[in-house]
C-alpha positions as CSV (number, residue, x, y, z in Angstrom):
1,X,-8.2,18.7,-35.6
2,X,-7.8,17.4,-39.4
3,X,-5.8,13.7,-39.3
4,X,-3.3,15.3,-41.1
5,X,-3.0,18.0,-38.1
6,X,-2.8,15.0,-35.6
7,X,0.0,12.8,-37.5
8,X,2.0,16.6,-37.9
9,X,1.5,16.7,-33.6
10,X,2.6,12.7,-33.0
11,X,6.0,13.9,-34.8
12,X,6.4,16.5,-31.9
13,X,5.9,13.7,-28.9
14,X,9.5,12.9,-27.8
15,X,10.2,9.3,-27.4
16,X,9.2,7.2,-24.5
17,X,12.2,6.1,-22.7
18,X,13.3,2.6,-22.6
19,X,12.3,2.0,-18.8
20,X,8.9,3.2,-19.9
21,X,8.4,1.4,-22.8
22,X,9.6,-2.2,-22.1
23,X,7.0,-5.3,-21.1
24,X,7.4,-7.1,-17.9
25,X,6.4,-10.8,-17.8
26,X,2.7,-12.0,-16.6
27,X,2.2,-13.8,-13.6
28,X,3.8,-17.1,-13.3
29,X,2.3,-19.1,-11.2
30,X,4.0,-22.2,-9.0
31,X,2.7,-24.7,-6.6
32,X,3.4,-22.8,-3.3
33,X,2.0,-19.6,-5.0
34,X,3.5,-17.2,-7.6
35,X,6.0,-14.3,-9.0
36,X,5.6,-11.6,-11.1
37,X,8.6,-10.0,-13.1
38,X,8.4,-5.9,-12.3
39,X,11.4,-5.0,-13.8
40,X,15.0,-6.3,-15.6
41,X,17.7,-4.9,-17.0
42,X,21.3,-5.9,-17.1
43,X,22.6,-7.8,-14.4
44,X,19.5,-7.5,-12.3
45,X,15.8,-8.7,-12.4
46,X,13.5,-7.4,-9.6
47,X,10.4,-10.2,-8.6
48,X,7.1,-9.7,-6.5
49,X,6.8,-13.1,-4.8
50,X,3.7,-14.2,-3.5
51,X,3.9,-17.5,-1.0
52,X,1.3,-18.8,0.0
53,X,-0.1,-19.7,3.6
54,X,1.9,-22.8,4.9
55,X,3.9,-23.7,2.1
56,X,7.7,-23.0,1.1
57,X,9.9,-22.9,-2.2
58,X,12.5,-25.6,-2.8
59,X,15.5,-25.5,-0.8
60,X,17.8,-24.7,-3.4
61,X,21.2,-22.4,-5.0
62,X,21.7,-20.3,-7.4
63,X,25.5,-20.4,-9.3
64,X,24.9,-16.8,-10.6
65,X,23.1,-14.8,-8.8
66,X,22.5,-12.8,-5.1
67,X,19.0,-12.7,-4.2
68,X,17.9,-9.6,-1.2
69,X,14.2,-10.2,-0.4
70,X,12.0,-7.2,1.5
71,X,8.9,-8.5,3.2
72,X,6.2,-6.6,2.0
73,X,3.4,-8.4,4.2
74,X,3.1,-11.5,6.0
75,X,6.3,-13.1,7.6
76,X,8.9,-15.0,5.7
77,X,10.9,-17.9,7.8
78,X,14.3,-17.6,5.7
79,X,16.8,-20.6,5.7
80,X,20.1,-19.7,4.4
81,X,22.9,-22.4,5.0
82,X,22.7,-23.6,8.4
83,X,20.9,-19.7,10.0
84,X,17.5,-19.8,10.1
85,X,15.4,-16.2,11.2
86,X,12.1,-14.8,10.8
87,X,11.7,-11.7,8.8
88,X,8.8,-9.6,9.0
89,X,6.9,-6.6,7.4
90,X,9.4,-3.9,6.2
91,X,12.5,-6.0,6.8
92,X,15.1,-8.2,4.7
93,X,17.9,-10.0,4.2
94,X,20.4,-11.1,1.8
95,X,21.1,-14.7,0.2
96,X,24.9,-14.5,-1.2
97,X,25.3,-15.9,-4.5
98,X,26.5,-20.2,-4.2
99,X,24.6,-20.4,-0.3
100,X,21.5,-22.9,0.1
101,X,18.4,-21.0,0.8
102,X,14.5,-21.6,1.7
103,X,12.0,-19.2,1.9
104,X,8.3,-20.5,3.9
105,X,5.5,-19.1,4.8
106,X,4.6,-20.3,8.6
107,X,1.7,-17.3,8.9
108,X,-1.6,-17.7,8.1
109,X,-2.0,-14.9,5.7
110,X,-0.2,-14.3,2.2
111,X,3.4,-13.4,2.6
112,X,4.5,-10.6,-0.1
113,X,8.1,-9.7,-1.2
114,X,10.0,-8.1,-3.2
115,X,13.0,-9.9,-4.9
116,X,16.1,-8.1,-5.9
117,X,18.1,-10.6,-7.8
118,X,21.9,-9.2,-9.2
119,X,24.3,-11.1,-11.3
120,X,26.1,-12.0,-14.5
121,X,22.8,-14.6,-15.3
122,X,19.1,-14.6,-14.1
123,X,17.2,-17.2,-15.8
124,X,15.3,-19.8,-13.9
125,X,16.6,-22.5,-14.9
126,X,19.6,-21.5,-12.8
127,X,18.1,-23.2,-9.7
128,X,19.9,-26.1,-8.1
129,X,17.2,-28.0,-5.8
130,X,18.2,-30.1,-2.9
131,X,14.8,-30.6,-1.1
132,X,11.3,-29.8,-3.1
133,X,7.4,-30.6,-1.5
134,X,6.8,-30.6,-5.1
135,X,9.0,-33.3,-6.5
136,X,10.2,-30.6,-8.8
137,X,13.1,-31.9,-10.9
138,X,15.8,-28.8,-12.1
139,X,13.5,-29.0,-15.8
140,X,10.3,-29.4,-13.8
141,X,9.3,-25.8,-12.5
């Protein structure tokens, strides 16, 4: 096939569409382990979270946003106001928008989940901390 036959063809491809065409963020990684951004659109982002072996994000709130988690693997021990549980391997729970939440890892093995975040704003620097084993300021991821 000439070049010119080729360039004729590409004109015939339909367009990609957006869900298919748009980056996702790299891998950030944080002291307790890291996240991944799979997908976002309006009003929602969806995370992969990866926590590491004995060690647990801030306990902290979010002004605009819900948060459901699904445990992929590992087991999460979830604080959300006062109710703690454990969630394990195909289970989850949800974290209303203005509630204080923790998520640890008290297994010895990675604990994977998926994040579901919905609301009218989902950028990190929407975390209010209370507690951090980090000594993570609000500016200080």
């Amino acid at each position: 096939m000439t070049p010119v036959q080729e360039k004729a063809q590409l004109k015939n491809v339909p367009a990609l569409p957006d869900a298919l065409t748009h980056s996702v963020a790299a891998t950030e990684l944080r002291p307790w382990g890291s996240f991944t951004i799979l997908e976002e659109g309006p009003r929602y982002k969806i995370k992969r979270i990866e926590v590491k072996p004995g060690h647990r994000l801030s306990l902290q709130m979010h002004h605009h946003r819900s948060e459901h988690w699904i445990v992929v693997s590992g087991t999460a021990r979830v604080i959300c106001d006062e109710k703690v549980q454990m969630i394990y391997s195909n289970q989850s729970t949800y974290v209303p928008q203005g509630t204080q939440h923790r998520l640890e890892n008290p297994g010895v093995i990675p604990l994977v989940l998926i994040e579901v975040q919905n609301g009218e704003y989902l950028g990190e620097d929407d975390i209010v901390r209370f507690q951090d084993d980090y000594a993570r300021t609000d500016s200080n991821r």
